[in-house]
C-alpha positions in Angstrom: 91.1 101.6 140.9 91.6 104.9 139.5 91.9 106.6 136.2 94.5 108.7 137.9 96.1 104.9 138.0 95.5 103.6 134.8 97.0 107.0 133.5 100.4 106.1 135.6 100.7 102.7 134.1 100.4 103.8 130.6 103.3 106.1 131.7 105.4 103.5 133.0 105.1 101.1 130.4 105.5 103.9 127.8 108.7 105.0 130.0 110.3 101.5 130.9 111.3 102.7 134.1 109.5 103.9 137.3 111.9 106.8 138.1 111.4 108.0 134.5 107.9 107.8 134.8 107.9 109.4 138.2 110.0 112.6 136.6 107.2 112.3 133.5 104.4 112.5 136.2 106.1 114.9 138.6 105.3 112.6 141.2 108.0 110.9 143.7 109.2 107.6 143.2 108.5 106.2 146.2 104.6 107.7 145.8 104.4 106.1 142.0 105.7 102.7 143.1 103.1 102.5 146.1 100.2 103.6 143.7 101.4 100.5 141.0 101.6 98.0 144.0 98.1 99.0 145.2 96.4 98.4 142.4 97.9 95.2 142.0 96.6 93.8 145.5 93.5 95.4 144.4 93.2 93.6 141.2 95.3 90.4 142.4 97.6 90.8 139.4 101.3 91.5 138.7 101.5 94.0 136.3 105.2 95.1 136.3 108.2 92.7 136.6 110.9 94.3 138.4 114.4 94.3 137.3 117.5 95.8 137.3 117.3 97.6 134.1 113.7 99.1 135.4 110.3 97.2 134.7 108.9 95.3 132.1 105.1 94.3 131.7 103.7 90.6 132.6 101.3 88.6 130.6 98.4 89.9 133.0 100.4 93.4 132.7 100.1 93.3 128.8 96.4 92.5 128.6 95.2 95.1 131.4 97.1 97.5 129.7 95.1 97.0 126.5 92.1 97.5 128.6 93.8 100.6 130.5 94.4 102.2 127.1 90.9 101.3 126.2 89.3 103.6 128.9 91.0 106.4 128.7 90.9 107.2 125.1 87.1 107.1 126.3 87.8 109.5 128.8 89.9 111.4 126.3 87.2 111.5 123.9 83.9 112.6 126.5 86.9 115.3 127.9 86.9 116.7 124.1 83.7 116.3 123.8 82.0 118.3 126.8 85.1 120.3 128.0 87.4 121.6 124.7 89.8 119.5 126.2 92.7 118.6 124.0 93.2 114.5 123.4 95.9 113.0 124.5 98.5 111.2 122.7 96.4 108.4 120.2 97.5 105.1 120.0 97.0 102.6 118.1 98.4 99.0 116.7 97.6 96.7 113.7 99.4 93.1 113.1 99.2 91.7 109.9 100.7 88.9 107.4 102.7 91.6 104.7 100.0 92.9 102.3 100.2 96.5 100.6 96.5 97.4 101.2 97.0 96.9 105.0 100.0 99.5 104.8 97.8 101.9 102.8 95.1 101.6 105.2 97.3 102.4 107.8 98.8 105.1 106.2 95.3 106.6 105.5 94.3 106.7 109.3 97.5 108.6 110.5 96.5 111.3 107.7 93.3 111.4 108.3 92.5 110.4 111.8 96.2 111.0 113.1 95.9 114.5 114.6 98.9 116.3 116.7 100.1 113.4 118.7 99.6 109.7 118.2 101.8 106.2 118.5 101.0 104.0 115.8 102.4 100.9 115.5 102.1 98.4 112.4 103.4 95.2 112.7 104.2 93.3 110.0 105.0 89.9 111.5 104.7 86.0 111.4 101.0 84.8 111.6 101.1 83.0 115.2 102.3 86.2 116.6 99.4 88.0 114.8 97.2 85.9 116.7 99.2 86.6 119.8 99.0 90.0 119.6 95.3 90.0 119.5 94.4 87.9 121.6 97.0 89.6 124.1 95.1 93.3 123.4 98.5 94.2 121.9 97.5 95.1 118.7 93.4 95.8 117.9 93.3 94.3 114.8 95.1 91.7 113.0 95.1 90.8 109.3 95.6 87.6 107.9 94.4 84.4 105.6 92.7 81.4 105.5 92.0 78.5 103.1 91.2 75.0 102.2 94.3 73.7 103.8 95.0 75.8 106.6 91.4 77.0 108.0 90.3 74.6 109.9 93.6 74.5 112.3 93.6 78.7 112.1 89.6 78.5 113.1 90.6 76.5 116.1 93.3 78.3 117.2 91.3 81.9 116.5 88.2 80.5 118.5 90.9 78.9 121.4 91.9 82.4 121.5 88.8 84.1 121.8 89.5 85.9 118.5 86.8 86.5 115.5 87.6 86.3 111.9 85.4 88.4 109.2 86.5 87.9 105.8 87.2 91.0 103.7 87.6 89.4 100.1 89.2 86.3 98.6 92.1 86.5 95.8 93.2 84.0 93.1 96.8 82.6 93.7 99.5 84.7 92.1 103.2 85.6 92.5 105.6 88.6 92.8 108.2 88.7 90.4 110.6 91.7 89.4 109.6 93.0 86.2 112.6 92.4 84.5 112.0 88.5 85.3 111.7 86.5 82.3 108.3 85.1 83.3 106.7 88.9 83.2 105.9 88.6 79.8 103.7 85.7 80.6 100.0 86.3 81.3 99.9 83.6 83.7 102.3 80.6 85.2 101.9 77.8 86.2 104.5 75.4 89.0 106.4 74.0 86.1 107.2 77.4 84.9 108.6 78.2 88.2 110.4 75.0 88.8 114.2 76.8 87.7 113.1 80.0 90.1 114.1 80.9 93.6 111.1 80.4 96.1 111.3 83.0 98.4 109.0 82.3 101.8 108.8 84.6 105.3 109.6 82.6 108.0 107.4 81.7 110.7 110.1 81.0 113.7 109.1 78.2 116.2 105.6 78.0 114.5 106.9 77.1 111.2 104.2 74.6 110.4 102.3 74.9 107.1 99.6 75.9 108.6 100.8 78.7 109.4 102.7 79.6 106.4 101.9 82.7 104.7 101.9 81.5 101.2 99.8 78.8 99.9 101.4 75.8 98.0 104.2 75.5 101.2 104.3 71.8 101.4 105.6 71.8 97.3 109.5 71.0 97.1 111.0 73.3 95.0 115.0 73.3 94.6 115.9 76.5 95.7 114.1 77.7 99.1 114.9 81.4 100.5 113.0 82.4 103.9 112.9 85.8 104.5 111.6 88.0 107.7 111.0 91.5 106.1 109.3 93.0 102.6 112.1 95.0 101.8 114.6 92.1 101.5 112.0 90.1 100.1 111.4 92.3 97.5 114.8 93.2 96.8 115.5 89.0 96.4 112.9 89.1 93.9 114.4 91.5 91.8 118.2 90.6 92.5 118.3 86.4 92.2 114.6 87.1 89.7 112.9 84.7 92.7 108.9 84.6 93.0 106.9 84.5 96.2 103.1 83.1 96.0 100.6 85.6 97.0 97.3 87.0 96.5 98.4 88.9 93.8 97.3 92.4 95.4 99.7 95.0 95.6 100.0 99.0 95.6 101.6 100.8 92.9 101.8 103.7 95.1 103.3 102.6 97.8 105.6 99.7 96.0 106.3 101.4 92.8 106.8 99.7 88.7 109.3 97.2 90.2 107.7 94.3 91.4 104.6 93.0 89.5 101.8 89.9 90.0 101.1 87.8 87.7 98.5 84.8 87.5 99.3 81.4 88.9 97.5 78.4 87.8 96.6 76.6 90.5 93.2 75.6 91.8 93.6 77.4 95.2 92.3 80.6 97.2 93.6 83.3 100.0 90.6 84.5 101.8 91.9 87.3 103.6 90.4 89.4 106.4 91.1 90.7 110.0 90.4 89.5 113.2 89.8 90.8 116.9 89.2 90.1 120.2 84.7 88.7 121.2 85.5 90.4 124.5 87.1 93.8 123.3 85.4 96.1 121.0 87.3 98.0 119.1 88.4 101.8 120.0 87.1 104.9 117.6 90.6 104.4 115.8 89.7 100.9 115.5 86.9 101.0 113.9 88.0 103.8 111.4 90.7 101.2 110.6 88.6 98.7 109.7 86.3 100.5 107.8 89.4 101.7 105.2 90.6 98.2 104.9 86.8 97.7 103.6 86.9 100.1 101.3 90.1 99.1 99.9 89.0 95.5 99.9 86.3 96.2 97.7 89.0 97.7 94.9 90.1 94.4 95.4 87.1 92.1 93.9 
């Protein structure tokens, strides 16, 4: 195994196709194609399916590729380092349930830390593919909750996964509302006030078990039940049926505007929220920057 290979499976899997990457790498296709299948007998792994639409990666494909792009942003970095070298292209990914501090985090990296060339990916998705992507090497980080009713499942599932969980801070029960809602003028709520209310709720596909539910308080009946997939339309519900979501009450003026505003929910409940990676994987340079923002930002937060 080479770096020279590693760098030509980053290519292909950026590209989609091996004749793309081939043209990308100035290289002949048939030269390309041997180079990918000798490093799979090497390695006893399939890393490409083949199909007539080009290649797509395999489960074993997606976790070496993690590792592949692991190594040479090392590279990249001692290159920089010792020869002026520029770095190539940064990348980077984040999954996490949909909280405004995670965007801002993110959004601080790529100004701070994003340089001339990068591919960052955030993806705010449904909490059993935030562990997927993890544990897959997918994303580096993942963001998500835990409590009294749901953490003892999640632990399980994070430590079957070989993922860690470190909490960043733990909020008091709230909702969304539009701030024209009739309930903003309240200091706090409680479940009867909400009772007449839309419930809006992202849905968690095939894994749509409570446990896995993104708000707490998902077992409760209510009357009128909306599941969304994306913040946007959640938020626009909010403000155009005056529906509530429960959440940990933490949201960025900045990046959300006057619109949508928490207020208390009277409940005795919790969200502890933090992040989680891989035991085996530590994270890269951008990594670790990333986490150190949502830190800062989670301290604002208690």
């Amino acid at each position: 195994m080479t770096l020279q290979q590693l760098k030509y499976i980053l290519v292909i899997a950026e590209k989609g196709k091996i004749s793309d990457a081939a043209a990308e790498l100035y290289l002949s296709q048939p030269s390309l194609t041997s180079s990918v299948r000798e490093l799979e007998e090497e390695l006893g792994i399939t890393i490409f399916h083949r199909t007539n639409r080009g290649v797509i990666l395999s489960r074993e494909g997606e976790e070496f590729l993690a590792y592949a792009r692991q190594v040479i942003e090392q590279v990249s970095l001692i290159e920089e380092k010792y020869t002026g070298k520029p770095r190539r292209k940064q990348d980077f990914c984040v999954s996490a349930q949909h909280y405004s501090f995670v965007v801002e985090a993110f959004v601080d990296l790529i100004r701070d830390h994003g340089g001339e060339a990068y591919n960052f990916r955030l993806r705010e998705t449904q909490t059993w593919e935030i562990i997927e992507d993890v544990a897959k090497l997918r994303s580096q980080v993942g963001v998500l909750y835990l409590n009294r009713d749901n953490e003892t499942i999640l632990r399980r599932t994070l430590h079957a996964n070989n993922l860690r969980f470190e909490p960043l801070f733990t909020a008091s029960p709230h909702i969304f509302i539009s701030a024209s809602n009739p309930l903003a003028v309240k200091k706090s709520v409680t479940l009867e006030d909400l009772a007449p209310y839309p419930r809006l709720s992202y849905e968690q596909g095939e894994h749509n078990s409570f446990y896995f539910a993104e708000e707490i308080q998902s077992t409760l009946e209510r009357q009128k039940d909306i599941l969304v997939r994306d913040r946007a339309t959640l938020f626009n519900l909010l403000i155009g049926l005056n529906g509530y979501t429960i959440c940990s009450g933490v949201i960025s003026r900045k990046l959300n505007g006057p619109d949508i505003i928490a207020v208390p929910l009277e409940i005795d409940d919790y969200m502890e929220i933090g992040y989680i990676t891989h035991r085996e994987v530590l994270p890269s340079r951008l990594g670790k920057l990333y986490i150190e923002r949502l830190k800062v930002l989670a301290r604002q937060e208690k």
